[in-house]
PDB file as gemmi writes it, atoms N, CA and C in Angstrom:
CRYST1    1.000    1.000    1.000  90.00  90.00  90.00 P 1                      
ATOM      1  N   UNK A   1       0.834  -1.183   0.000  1.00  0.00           N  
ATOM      2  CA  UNK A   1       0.000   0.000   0.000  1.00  0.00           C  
ATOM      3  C   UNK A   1       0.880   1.248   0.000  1.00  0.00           C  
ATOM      4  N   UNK A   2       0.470   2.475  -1.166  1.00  0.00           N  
ATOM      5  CA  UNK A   2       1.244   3.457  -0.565  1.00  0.00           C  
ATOM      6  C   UNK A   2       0.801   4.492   0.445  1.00  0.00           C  
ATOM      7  N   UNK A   3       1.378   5.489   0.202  1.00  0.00           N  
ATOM      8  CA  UNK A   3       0.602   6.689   0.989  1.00  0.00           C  
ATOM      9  C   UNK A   3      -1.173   7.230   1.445  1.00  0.00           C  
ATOM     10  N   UNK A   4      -0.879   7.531  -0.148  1.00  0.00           N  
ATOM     11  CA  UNK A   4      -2.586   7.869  -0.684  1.00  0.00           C  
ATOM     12  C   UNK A   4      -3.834   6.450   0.143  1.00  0.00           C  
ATOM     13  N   UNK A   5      -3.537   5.505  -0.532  1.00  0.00           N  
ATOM     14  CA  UNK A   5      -3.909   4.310   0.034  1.00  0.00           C  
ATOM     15  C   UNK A   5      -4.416   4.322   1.778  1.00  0.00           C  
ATOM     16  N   UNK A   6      -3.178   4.061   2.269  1.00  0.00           N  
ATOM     17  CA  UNK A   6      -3.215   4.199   3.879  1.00  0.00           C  
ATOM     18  C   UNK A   6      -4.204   5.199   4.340  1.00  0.00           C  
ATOM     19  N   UNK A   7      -4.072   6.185   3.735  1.00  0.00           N  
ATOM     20  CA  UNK A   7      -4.802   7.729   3.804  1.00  0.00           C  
ATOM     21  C   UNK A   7      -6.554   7.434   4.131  1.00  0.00           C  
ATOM     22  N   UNK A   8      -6.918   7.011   2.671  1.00  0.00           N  
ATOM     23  CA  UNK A   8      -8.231   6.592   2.500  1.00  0.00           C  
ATOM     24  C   UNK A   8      -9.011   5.346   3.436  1.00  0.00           C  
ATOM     25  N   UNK A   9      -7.888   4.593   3.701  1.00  0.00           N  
ATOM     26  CA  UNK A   9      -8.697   3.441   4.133  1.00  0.00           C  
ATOM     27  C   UNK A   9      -9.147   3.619   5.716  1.00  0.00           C  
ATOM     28  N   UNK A  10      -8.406   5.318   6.127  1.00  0.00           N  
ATOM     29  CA  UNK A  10      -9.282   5.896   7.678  1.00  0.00           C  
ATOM     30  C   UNK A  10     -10.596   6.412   7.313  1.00  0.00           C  
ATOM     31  N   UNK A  11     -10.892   6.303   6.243  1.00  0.00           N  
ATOM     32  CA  UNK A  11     -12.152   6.970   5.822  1.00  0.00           C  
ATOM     33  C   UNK A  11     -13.635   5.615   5.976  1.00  0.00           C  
ATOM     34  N   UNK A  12     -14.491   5.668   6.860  1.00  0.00           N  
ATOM     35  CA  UNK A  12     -15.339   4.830   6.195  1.00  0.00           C  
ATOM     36  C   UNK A  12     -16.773   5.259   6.083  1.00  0.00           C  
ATOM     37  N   UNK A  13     -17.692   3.962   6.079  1.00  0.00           N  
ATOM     38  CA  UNK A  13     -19.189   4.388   5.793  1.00  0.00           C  
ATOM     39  C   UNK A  13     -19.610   3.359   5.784  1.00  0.00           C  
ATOM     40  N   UNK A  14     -20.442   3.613   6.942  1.00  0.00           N  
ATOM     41  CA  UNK A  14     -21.319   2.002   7.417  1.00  0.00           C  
ATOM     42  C   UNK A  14     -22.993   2.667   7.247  1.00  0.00           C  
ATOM     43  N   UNK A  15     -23.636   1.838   7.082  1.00  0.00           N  
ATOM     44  CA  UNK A  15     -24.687   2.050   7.096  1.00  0.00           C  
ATOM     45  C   UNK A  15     -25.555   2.037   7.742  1.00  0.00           C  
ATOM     46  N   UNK A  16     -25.959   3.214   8.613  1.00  0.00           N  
ATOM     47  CA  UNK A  16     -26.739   2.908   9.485  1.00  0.00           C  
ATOM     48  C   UNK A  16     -25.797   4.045  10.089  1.00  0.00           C  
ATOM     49  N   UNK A  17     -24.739   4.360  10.291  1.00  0.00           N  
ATOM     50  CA  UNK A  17     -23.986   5.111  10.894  1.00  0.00           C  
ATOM     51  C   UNK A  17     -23.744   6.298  10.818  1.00  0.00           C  
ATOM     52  N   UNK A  18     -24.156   7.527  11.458  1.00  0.00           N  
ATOM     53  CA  UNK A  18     -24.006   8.894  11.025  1.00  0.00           C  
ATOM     54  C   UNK A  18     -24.714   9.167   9.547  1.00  0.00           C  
ATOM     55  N   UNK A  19     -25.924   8.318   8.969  1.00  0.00           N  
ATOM     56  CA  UNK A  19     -27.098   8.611   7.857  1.00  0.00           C  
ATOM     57  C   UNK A  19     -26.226   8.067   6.790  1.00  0.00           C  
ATOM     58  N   UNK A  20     -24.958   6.917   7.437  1.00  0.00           N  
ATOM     59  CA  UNK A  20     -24.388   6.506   5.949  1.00  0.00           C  
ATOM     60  C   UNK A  20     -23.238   7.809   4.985  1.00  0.00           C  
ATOM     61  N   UNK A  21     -23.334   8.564   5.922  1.00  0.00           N  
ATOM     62  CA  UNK A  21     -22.302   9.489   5.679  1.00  0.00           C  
ATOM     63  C   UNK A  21     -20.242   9.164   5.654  1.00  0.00           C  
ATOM     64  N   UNK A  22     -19.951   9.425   5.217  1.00  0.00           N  
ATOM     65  CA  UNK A  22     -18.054   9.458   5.507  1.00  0.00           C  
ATOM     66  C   UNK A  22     -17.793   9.458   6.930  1.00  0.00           C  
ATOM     67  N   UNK A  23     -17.081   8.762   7.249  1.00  0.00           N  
ATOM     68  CA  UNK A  23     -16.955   9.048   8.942  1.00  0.00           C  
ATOM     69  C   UNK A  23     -14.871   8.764   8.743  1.00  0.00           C  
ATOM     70  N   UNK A  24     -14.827   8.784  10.070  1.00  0.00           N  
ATOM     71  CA  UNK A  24     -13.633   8.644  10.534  1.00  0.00           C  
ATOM     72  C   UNK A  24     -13.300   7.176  10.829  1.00  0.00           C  
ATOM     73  N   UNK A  25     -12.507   6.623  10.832  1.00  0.00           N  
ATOM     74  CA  UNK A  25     -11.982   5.283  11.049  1.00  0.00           C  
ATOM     75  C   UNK A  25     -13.081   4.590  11.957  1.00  0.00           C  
ATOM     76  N   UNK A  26     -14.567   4.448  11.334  1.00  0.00           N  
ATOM     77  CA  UNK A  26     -16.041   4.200  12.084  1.00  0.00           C  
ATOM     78  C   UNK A  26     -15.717   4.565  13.429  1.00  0.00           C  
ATOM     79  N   UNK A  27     -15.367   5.878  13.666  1.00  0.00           N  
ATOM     80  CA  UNK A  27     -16.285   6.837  15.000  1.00  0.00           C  
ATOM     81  C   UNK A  27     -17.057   7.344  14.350  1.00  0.00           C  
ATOM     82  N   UNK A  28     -18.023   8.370  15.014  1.00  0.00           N  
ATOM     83  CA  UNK A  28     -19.157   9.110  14.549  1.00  0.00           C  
ATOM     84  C   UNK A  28     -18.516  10.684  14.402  1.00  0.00           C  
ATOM     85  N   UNK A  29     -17.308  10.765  14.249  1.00  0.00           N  
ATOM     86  CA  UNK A  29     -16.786  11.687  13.711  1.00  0.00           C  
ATOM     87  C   UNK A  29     -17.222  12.243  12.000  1.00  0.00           C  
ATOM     88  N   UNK A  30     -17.802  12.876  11.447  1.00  0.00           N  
ATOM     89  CA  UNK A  30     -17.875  12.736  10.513  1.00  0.00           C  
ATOM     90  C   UNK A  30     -16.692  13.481   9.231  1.00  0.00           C  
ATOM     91  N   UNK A  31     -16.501  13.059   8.080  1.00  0.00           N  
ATOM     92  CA  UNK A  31     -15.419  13.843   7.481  1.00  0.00           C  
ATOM     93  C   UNK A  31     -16.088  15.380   6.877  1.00  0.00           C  
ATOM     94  N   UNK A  32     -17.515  15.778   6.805  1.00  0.00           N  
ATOM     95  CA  UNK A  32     -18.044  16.756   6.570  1.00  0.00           C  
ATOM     96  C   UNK A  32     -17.662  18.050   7.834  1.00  0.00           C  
ATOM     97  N   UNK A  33     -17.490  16.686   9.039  1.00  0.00           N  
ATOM     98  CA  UNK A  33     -16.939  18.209  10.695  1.00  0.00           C  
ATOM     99  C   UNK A  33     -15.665  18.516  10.302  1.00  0.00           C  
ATOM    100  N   UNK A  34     -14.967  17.579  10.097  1.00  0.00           N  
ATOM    101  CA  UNK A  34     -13.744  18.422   9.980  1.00  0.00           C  
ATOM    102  C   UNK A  34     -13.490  19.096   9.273  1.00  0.00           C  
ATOM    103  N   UNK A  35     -13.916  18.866   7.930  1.00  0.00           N  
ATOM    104  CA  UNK A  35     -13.582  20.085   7.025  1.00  0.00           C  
ATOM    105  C   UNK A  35     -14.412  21.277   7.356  1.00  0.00           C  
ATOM    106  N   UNK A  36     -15.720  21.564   7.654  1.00  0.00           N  
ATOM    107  CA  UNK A  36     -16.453  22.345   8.229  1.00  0.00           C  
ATOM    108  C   UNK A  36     -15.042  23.460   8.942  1.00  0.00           C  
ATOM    109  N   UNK A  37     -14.852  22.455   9.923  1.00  0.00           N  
ATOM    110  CA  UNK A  37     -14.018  23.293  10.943  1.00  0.00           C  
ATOM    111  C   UNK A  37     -12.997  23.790  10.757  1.00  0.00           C  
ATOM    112  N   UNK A  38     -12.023  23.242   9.424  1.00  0.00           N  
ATOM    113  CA  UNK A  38     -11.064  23.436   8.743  1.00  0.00           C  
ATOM    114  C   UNK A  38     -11.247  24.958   8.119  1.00  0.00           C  
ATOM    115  N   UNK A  39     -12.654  24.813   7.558  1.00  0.00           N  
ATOM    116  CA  UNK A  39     -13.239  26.186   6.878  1.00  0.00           C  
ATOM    117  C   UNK A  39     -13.411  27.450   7.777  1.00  0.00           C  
ATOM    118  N   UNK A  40     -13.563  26.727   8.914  1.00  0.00           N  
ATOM    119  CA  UNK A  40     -14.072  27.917   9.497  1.00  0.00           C  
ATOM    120  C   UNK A  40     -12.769  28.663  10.432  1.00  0.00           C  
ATOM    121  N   UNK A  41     -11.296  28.127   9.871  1.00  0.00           N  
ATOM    122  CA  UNK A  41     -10.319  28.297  10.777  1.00  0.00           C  
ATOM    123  C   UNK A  41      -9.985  28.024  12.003  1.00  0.00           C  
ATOM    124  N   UNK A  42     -10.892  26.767  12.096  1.00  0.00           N  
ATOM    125  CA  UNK A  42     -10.001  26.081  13.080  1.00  0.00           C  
ATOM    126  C   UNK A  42      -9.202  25.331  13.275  1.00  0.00           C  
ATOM    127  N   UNK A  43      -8.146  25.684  14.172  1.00  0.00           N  
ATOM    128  CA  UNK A  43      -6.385  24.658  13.361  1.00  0.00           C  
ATOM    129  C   UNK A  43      -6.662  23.232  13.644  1.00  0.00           C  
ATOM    130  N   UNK A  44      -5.673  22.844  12.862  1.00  0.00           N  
ATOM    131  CA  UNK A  44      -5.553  21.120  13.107  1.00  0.00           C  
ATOM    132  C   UNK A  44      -5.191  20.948  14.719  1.00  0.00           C  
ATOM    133  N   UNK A  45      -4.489  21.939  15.673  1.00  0.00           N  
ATOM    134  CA  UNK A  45      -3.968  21.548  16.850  1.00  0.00           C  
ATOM    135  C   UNK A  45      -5.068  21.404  17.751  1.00  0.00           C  
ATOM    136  N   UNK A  46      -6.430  22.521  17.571  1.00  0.00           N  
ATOM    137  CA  UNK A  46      -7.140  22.918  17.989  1.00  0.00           C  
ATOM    138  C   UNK A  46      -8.546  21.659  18.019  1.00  0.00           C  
ATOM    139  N   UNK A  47      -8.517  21.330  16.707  1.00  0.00           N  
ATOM    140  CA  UNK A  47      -9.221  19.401  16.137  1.00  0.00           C  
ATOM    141  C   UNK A  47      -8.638  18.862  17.565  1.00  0.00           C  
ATOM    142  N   UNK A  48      -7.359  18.440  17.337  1.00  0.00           N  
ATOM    143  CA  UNK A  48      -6.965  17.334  17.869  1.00  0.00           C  
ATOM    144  C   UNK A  48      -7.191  17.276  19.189  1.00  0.00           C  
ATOM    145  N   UNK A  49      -7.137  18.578  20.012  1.00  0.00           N  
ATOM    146  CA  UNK A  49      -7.382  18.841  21.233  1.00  0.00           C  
ATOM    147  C   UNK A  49      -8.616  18.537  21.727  1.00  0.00           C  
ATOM    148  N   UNK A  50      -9.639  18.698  20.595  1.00  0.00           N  
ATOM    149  CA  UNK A  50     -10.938  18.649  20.945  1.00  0.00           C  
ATOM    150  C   UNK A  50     -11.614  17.110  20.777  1.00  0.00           C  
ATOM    151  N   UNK A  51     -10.629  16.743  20.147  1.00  0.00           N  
ATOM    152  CA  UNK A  51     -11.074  15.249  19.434  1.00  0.00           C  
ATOM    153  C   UNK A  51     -10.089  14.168  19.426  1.00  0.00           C  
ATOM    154  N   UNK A  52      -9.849  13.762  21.236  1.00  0.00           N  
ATOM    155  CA  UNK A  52      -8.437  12.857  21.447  1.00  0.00           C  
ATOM    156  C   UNK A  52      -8.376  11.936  20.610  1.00  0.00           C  
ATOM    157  N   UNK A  53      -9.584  11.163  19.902  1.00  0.00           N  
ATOM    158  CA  UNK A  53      -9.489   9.999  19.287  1.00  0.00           C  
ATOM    159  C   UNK A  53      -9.028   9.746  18.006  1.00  0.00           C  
ATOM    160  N   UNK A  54      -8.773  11.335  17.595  1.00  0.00           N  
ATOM    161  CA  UNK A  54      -7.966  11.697  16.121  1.00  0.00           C  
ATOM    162  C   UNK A  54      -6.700  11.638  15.931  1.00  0.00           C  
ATOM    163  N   UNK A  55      -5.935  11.575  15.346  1.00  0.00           N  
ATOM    164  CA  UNK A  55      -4.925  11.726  14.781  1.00  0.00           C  
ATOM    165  C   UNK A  55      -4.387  12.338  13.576  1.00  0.00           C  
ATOM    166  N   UNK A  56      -3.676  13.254  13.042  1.00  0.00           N  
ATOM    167  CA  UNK A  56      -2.787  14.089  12.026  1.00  0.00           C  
ATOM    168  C   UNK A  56      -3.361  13.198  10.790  1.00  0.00           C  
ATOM    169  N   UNK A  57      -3.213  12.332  10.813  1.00  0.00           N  
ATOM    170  CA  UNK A  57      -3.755  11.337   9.177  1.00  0.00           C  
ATOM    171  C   UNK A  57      -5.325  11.138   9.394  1.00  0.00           C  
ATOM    172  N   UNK A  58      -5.801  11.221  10.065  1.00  0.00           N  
ATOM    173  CA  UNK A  58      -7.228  11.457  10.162  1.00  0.00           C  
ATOM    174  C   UNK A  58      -7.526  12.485   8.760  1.00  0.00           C  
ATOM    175  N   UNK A  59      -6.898  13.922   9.571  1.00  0.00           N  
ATOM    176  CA  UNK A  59      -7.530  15.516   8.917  1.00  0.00           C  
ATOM    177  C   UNK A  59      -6.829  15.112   7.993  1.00  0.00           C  
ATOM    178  N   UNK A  60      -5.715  14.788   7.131  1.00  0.00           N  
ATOM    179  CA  UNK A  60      -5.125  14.581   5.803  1.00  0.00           C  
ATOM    180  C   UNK A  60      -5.830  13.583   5.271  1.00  0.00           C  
ATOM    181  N   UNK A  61      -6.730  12.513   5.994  1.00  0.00           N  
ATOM    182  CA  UNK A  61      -7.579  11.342   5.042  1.00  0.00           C  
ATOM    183  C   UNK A  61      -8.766  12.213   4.934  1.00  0.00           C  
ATOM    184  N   UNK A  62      -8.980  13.344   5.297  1.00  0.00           N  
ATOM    185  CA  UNK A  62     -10.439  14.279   5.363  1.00  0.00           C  
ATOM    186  C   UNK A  62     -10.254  15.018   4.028  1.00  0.00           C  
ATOM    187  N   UNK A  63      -9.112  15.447   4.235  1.00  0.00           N  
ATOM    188  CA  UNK A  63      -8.873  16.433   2.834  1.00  0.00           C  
ATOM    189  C   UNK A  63      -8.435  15.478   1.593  1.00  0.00           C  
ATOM    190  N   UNK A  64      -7.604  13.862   1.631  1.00  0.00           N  
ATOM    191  CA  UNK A  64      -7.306  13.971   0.343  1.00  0.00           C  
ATOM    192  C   UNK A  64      -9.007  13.379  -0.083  1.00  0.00           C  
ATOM    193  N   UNK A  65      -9.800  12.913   1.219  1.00  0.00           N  
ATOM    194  CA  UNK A  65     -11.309  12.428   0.449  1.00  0.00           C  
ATOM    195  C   UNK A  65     -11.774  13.483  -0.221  1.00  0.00           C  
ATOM    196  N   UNK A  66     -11.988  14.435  -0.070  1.00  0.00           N  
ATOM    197  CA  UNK A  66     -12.711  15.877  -0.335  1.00  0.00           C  
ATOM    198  C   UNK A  66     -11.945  16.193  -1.950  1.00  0.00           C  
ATOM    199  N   UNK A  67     -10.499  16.322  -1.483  1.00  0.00           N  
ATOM    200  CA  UNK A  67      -9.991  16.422  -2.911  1.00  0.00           C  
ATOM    201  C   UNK A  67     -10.117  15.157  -4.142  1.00  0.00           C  
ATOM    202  N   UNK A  68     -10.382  13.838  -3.751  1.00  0.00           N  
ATOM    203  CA  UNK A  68     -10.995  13.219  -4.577  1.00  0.00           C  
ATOM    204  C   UNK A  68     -11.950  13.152  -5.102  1.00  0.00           C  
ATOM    205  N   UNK A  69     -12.728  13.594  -4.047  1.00  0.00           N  
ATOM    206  CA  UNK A  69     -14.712  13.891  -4.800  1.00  0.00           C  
ATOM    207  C   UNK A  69     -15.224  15.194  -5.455  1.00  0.00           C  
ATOM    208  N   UNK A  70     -13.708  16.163  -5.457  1.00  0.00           N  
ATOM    209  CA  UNK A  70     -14.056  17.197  -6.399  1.00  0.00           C  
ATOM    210  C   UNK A  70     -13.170  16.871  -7.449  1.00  0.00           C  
ATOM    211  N   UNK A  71     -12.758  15.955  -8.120  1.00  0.00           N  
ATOM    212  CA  UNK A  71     -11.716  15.754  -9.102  1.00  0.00           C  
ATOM    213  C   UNK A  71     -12.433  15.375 -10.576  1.00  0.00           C  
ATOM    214  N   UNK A  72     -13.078  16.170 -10.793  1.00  0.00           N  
ATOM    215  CA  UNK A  72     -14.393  15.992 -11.830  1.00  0.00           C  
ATOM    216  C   UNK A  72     -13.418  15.924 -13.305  1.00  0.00           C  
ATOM    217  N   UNK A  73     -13.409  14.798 -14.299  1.00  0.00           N  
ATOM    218  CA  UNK A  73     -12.616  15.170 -15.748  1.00  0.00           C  
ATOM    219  C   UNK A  73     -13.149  16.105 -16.170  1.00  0.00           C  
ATOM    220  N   UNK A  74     -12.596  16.577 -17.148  1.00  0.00           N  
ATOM    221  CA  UNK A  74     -12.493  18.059 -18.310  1.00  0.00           C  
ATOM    222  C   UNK A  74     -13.256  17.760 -19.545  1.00  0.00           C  
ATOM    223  N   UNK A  75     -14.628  18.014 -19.925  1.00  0.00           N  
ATOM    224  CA  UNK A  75     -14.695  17.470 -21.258  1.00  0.00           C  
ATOM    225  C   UNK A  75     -14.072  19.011 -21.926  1.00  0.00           C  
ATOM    226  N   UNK A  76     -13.653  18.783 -23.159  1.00  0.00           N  
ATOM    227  CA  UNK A  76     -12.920  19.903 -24.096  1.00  0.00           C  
ATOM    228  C   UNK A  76     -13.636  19.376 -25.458  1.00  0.00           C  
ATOM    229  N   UNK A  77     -14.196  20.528 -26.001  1.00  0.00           N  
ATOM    230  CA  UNK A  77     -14.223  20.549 -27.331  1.00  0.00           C  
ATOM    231  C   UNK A  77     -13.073  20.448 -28.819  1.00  0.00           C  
TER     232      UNK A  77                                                      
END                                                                             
């Protein structure tokens, strides 16, 4: 497995869990809070403090999910 890999596989989605939404390594963390909170300037130190059960590759499996689900192809004429 490489990087990217490892990254994603903290990401899950059970059903039944948080409406079937993205969650965190199945806590009820969801990956929509953190980025929320990301947006709203709150630091990663500030996450972690608030959310012992996280870890640094958590918020980086939050963002590269986010940056995968906006990675839409180009049609070009």
């Amino acid at each position: 497995m490489n990087l990217t890999t490892d990254l994603l596989t903290r990401i899950t989605q059970t059903p039944g869990q948080c409406g079937g939404r993205p969650c965190i390594r199945g806590m009820r963390i969801r990956v929509t809070d953190i980025l929320e909170m990301l947006a709203e300037n709150v630091s990663v130190t500030e996450i972690l403090e608030d959310f012992p059960d996280l870890e640094l590759a958590d918020i980086q499996a939050c963002l590269l999910f986010a940056a995968r689900r906006t990675d839409f192809p180009r049609l070009t004429a």
